[in-house]
Biopython code that builds the backbone (N, CA, C, O; Angstrom):
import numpy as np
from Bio.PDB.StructureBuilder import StructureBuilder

atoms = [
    (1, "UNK", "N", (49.876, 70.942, 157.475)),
    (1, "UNK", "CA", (49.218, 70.418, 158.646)),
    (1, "UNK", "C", (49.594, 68.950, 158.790)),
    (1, "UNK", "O", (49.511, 68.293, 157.752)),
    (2, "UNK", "N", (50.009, 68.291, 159.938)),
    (2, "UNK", "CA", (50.012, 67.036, 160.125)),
    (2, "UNK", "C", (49.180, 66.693, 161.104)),
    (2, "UNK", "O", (49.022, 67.342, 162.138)),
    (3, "UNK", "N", (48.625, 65.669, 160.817)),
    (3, "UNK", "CA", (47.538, 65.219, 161.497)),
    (3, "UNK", "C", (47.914, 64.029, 162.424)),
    (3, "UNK", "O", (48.527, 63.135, 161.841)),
    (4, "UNK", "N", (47.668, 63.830, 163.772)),
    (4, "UNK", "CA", (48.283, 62.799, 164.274)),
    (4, "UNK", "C", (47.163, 61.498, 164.316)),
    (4, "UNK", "O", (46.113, 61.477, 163.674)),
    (5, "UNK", "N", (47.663, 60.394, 165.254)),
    (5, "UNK", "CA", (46.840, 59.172, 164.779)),
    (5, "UNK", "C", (45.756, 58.643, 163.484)),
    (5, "UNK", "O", (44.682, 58.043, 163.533)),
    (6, "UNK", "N", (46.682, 59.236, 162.176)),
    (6, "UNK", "CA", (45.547, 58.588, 161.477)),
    (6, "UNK", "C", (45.709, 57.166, 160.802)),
    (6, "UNK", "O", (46.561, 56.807, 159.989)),
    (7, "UNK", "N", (44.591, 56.404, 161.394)),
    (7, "UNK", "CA", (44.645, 55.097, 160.482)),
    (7, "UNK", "C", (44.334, 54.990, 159.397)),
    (7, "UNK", "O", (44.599, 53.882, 158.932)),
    (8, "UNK", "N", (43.822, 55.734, 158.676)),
    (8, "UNK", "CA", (43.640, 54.755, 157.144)),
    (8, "UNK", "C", (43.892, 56.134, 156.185)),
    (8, "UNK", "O", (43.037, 57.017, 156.260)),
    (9, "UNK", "N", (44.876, 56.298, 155.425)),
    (9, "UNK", "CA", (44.674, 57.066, 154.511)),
    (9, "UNK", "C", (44.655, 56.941, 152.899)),
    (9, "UNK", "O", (45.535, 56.306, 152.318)),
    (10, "UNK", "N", (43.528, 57.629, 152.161)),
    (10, "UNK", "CA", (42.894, 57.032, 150.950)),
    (10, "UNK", "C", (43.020, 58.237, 149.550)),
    (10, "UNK", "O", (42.484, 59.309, 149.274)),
    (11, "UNK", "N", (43.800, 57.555, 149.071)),
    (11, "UNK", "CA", (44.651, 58.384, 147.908)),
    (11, "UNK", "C", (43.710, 58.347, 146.689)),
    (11, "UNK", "O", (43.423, 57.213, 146.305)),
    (12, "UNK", "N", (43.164, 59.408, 145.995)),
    (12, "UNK", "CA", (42.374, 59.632, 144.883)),
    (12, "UNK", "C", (42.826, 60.781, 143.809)),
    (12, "UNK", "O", (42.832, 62.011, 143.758)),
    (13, "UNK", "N", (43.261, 59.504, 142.852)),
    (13, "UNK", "CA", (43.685, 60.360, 141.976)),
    (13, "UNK", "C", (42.434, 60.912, 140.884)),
    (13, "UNK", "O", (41.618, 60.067, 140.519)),
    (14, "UNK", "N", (42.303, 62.303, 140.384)),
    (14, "UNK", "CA", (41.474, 63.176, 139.863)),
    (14, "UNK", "C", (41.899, 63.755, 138.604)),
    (14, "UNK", "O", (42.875, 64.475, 138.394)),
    (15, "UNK", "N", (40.812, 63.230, 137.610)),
    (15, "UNK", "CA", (41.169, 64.320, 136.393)),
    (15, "UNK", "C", (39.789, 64.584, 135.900)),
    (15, "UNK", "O", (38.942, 63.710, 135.715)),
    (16, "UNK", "N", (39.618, 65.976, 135.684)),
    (16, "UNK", "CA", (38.022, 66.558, 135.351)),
    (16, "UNK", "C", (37.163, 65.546, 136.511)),
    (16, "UNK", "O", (36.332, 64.834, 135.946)),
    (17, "UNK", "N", (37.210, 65.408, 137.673)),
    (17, "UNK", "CA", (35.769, 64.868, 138.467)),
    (17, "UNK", "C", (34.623, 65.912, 138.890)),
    (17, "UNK", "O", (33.583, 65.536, 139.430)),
    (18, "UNK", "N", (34.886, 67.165, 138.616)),
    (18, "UNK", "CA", (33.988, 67.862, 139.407)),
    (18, "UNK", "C", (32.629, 67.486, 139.706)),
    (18, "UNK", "O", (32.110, 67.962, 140.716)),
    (19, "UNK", "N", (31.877, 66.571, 138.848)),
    (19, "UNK", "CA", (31.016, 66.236, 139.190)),
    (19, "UNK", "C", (30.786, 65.049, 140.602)),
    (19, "UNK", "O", (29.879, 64.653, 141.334)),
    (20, "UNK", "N", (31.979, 64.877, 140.423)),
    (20, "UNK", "CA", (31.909, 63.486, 141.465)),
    (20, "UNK", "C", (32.499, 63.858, 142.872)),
    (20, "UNK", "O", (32.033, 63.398, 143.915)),
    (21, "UNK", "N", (33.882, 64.989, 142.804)),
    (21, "UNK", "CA", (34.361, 64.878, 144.322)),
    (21, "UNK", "C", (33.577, 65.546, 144.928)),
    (21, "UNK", "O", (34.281, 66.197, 145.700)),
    (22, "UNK", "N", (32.690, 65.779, 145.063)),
    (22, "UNK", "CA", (31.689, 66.682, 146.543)),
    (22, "UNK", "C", (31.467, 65.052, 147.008)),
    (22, "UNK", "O", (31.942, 64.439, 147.964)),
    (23, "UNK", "N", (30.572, 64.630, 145.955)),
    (23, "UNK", "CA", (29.758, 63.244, 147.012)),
    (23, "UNK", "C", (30.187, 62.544, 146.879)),
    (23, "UNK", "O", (29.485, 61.540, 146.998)),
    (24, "UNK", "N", (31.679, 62.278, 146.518)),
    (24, "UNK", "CA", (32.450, 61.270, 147.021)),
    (24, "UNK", "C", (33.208, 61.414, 148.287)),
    (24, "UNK", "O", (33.176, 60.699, 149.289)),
    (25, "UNK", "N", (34.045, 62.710, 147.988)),
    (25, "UNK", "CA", (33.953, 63.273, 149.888)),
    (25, "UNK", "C", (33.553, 62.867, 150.870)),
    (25, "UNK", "O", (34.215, 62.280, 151.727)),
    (26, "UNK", "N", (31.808, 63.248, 150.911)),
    (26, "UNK", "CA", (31.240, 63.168, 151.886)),
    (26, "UNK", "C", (30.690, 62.396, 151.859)),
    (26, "UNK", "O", (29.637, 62.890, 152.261)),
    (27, "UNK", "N", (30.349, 60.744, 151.574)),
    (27, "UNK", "CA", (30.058, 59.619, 151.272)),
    (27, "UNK", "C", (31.164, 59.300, 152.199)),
    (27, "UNK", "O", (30.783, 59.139, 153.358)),
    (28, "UNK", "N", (32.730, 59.134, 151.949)),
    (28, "UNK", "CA", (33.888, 58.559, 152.645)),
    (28, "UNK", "C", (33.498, 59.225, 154.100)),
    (28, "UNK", "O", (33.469, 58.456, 155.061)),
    (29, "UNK", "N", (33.224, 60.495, 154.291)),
    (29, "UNK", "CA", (33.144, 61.216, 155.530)),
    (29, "UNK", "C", (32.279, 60.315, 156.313)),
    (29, "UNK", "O", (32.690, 59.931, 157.408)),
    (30, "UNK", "N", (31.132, 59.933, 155.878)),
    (30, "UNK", "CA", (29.926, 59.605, 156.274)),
    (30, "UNK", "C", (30.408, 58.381, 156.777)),
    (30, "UNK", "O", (30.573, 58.097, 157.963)),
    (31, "UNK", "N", (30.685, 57.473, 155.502)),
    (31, "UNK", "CA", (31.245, 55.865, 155.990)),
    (31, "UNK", "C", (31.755, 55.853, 157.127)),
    (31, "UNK", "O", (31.359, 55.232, 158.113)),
    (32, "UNK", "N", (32.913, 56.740, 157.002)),
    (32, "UNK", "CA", (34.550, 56.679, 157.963)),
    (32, "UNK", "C", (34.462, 57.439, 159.146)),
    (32, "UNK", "O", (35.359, 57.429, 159.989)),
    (33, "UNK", "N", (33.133, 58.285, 159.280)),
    (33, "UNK", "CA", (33.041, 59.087, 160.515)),
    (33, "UNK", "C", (33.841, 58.526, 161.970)),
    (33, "UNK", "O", (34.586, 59.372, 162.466)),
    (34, "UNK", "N", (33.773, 57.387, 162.593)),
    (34, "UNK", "CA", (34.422, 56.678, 163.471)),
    (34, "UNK", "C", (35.976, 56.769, 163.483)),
    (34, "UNK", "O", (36.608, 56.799, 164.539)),
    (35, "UNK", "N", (36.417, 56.802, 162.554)),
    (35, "UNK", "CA", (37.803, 56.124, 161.886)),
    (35, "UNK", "C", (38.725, 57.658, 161.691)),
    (35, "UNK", "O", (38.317, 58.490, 160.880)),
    (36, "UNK", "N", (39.825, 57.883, 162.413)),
    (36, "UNK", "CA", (40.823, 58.902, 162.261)),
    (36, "UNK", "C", (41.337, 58.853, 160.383)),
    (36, "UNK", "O", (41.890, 57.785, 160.122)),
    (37, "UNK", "N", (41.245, 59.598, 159.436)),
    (37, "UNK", "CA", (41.121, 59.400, 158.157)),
    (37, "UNK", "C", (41.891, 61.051, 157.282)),
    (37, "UNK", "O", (41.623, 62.215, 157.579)),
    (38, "UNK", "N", (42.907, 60.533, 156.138)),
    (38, "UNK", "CA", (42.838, 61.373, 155.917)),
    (38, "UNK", "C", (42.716, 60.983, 154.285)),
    (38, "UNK", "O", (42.908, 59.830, 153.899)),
    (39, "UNK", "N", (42.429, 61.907, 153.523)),
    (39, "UNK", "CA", (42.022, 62.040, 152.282)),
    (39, "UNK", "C", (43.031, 62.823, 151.175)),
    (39, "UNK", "O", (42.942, 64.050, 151.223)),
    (40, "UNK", "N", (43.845, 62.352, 150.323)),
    (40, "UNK", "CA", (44.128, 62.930, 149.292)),
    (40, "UNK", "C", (44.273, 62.538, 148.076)),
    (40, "UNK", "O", (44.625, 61.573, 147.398)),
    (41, "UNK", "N", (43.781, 63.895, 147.998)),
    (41, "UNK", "CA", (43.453, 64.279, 145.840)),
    (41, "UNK", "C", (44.248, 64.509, 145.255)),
    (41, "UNK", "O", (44.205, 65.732, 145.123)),
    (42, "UNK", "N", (45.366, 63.989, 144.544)),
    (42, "UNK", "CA", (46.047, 64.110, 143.372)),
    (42, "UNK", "C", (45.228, 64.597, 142.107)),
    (42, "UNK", "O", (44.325, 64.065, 141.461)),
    (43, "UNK", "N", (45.880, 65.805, 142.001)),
    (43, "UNK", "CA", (44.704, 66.150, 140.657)),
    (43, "UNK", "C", (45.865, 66.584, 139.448)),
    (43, "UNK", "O", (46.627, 67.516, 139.705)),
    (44, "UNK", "N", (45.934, 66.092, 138.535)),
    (44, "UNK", "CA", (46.348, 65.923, 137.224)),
    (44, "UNK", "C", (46.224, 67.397, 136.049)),
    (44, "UNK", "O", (46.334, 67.495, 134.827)),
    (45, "UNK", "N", (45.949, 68.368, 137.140)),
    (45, "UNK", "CA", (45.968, 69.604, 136.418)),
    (45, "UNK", "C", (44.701, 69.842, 135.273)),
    (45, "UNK", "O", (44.752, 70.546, 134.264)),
    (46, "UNK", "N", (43.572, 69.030, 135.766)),
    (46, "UNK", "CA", (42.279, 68.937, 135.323)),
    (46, "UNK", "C", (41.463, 70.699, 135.193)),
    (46, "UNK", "O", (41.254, 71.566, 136.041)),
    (47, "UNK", "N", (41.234, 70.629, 133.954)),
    (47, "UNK", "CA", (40.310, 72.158, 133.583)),
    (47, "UNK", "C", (39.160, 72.457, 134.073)),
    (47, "UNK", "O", (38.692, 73.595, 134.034)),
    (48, "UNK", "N", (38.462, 71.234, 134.701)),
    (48, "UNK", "CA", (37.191, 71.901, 134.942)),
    (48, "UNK", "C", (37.178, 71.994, 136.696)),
    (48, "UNK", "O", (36.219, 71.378, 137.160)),
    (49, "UNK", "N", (37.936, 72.554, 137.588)),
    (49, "UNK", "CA", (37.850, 73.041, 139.263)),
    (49, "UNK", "C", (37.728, 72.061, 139.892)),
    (49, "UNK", "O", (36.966, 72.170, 140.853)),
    (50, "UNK", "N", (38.303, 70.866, 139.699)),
    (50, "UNK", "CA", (37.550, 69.237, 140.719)),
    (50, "UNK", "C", (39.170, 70.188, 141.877)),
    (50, "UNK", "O", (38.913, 70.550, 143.026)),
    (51, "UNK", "N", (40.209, 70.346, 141.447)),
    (51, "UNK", "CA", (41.411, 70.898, 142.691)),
    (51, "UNK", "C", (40.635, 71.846, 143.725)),
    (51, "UNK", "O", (40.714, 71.733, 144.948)),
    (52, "UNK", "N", (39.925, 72.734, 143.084)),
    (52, "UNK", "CA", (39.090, 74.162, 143.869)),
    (52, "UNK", "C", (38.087, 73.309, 144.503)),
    (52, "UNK", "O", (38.261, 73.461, 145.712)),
    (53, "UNK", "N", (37.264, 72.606, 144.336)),
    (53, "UNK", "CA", (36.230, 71.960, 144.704)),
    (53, "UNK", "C", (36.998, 71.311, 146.445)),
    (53, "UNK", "O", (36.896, 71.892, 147.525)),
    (54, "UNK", "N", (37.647, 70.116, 146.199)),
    (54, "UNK", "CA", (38.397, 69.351, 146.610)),
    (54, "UNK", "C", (39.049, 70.616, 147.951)),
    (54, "UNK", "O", (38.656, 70.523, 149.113)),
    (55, "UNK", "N", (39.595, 71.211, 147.711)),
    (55, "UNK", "CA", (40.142, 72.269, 148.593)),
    (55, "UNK", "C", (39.022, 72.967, 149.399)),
    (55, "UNK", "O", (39.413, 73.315, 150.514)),
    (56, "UNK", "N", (37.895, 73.226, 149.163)),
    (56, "UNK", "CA", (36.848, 73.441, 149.834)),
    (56, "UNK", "C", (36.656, 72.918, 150.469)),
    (56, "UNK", "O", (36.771, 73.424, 151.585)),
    (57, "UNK", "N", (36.104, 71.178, 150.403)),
    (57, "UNK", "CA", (35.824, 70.183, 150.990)),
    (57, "UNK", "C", (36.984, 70.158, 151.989)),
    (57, "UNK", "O", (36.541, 70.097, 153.136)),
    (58, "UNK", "N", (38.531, 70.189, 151.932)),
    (58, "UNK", "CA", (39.639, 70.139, 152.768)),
    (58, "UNK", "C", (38.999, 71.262, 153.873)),
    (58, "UNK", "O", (38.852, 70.752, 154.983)),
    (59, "UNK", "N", (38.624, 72.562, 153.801)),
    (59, "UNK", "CA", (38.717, 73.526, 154.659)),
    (59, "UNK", "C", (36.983, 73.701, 155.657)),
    (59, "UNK", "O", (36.594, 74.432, 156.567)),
    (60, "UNK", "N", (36.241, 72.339, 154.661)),
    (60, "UNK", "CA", (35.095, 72.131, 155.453)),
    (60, "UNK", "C", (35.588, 70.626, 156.459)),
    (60, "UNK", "O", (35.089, 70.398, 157.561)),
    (61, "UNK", "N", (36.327, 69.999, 155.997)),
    (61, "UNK", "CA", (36.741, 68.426, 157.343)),
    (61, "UNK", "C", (37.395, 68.824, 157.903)),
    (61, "UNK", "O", (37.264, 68.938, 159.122)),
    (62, "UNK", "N", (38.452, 69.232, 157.196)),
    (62, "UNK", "CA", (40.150, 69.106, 157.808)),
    (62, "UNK", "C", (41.088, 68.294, 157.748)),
    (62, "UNK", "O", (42.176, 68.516, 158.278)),
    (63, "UNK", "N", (40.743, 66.970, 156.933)),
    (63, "UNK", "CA", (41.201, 66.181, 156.627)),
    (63, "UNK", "C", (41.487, 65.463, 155.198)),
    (63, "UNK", "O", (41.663, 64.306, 154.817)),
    (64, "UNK", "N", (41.427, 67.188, 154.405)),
    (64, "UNK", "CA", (41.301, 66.729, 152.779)),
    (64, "UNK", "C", (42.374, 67.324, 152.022)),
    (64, "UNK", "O", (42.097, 68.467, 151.659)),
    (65, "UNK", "N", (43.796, 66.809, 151.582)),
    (65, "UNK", "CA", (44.912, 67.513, 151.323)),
    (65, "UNK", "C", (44.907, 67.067, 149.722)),
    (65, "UNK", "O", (45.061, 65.931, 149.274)),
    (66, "UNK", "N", (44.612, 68.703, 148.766)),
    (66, "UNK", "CA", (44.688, 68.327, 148.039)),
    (66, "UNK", "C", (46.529, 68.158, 146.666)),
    (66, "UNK", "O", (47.453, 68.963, 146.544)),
    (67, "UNK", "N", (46.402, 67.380, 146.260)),
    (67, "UNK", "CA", (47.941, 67.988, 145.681)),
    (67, "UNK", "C", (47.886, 67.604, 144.235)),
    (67, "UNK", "O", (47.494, 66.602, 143.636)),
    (68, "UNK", "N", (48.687, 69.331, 143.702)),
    (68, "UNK", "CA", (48.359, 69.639, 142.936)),
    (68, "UNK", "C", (49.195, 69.059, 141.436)),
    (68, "UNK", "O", (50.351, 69.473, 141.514)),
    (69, "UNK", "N", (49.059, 68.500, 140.522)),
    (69, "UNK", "CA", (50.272, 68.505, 139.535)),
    (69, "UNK", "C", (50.387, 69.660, 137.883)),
    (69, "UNK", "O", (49.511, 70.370, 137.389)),
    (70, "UNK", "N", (51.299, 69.504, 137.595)),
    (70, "UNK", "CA", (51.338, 70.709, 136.516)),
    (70, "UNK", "C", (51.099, 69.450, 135.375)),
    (70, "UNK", "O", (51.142, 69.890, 134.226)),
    (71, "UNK", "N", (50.959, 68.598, 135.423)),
    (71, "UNK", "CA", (50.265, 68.055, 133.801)),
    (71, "UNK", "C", (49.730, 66.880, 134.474)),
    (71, "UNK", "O", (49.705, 66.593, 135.670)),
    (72, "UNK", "N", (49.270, 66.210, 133.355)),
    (72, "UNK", "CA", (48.242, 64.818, 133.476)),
    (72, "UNK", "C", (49.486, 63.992, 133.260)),
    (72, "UNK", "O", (50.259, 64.074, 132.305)),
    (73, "UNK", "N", (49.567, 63.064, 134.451)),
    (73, "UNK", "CA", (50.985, 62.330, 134.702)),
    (73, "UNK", "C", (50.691, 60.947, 134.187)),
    (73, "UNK", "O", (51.525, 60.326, 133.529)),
    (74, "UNK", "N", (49.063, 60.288, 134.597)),
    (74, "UNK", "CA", (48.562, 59.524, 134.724)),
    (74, "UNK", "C", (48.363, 58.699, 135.929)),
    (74, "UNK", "O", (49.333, 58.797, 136.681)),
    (75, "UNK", "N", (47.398, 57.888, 136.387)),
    (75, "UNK", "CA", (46.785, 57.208, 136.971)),
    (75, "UNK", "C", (47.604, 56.316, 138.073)),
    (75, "UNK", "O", (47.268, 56.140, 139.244)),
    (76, "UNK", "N", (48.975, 55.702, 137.288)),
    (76, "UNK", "CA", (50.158, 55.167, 138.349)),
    (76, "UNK", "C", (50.980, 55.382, 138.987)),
    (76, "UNK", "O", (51.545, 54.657, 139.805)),
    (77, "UNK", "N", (51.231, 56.812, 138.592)),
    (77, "UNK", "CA", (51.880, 57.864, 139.143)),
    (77, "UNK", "C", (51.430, 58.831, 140.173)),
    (77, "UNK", "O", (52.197, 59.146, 141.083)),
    (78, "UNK", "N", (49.981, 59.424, 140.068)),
    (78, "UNK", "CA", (48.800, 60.091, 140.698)),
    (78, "UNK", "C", (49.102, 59.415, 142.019)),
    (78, "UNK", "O", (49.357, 60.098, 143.011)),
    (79, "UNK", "N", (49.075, 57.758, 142.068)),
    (79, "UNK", "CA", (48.616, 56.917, 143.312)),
    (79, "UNK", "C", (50.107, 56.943, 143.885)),
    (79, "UNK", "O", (50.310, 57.354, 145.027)),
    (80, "UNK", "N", (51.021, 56.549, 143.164)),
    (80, "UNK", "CA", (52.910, 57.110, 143.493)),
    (80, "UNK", "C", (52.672, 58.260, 144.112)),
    (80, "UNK", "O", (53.301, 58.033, 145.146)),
    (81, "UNK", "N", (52.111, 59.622, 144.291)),
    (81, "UNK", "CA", (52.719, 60.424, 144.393)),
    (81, "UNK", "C", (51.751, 60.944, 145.637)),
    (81, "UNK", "O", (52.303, 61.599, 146.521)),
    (82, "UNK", "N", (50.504, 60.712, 145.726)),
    (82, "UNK", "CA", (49.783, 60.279, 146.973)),
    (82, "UNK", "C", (50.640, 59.493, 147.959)),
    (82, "UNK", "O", (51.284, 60.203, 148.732)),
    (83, "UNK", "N", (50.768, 58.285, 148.082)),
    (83, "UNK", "CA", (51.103, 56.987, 148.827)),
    (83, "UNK", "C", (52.563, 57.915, 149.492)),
    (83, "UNK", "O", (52.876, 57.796, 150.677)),
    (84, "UNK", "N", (53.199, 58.647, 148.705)),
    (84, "UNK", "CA", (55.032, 59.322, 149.271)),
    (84, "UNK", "C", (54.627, 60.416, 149.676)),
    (84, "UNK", "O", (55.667, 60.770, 150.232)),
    (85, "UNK", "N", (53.659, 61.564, 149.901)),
    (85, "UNK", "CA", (53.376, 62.458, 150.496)),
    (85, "UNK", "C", (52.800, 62.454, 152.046)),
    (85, "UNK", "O", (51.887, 61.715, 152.414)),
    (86, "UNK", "N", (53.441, 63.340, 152.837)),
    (86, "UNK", "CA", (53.081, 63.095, 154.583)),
    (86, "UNK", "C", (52.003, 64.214, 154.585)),
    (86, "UNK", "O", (51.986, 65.134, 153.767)),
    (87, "UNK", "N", (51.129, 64.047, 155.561)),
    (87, "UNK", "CA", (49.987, 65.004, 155.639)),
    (87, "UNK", "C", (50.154, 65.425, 157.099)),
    (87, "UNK", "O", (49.380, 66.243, 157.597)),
]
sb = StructureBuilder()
sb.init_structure("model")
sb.init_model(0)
sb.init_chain("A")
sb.init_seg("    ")
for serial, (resi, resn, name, xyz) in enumerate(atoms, 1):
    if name == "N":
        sb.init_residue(resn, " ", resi, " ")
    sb.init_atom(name, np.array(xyz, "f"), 0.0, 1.0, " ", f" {name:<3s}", serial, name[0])
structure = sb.get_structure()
């Protein structure tokens, strides 16, 4: 999906958050409601579903692309690999 006019897009890299990406989500949703926005999750191949979670949340906005990696790359790379991906 590409999304047209979006101004601000906010790269979050994820390892084990499940507890955190729902209401961090929708906290940004809430803030940014005004603001054309898109959201992606770099997730580090984390065991406990923060990717499944995250993908939910994508198919409840529409504006939540999550991407996926096959190992834990780390943290500078996560934000590398966000920042070069088109949505």
């Amino acid at each position: 999906m590409i999304m047209k006019d979006i101004e601000l897009s906010i790269v979050i890299p994820m390892y084990n958050e499940r507890e955190n990406i729902v209401p961090l989500i929708e906290r940004i949703e809430k803030c940014l409601k005004d603001i054309p926005i898109e959201i992606l999750i770099v997730d580090d191949n984390g065991p406990d579903g923060t990717a499944d979670l995250a993908e939910n949340m994508g198919n409840r906005y529409g504006n939540v692309k999550v991407i996926k990696r096959d190992m834990r790359l780390g943290l500078g790379s996560a934000i590398a690999c966000g920042i070069n991906q088109d949505m």
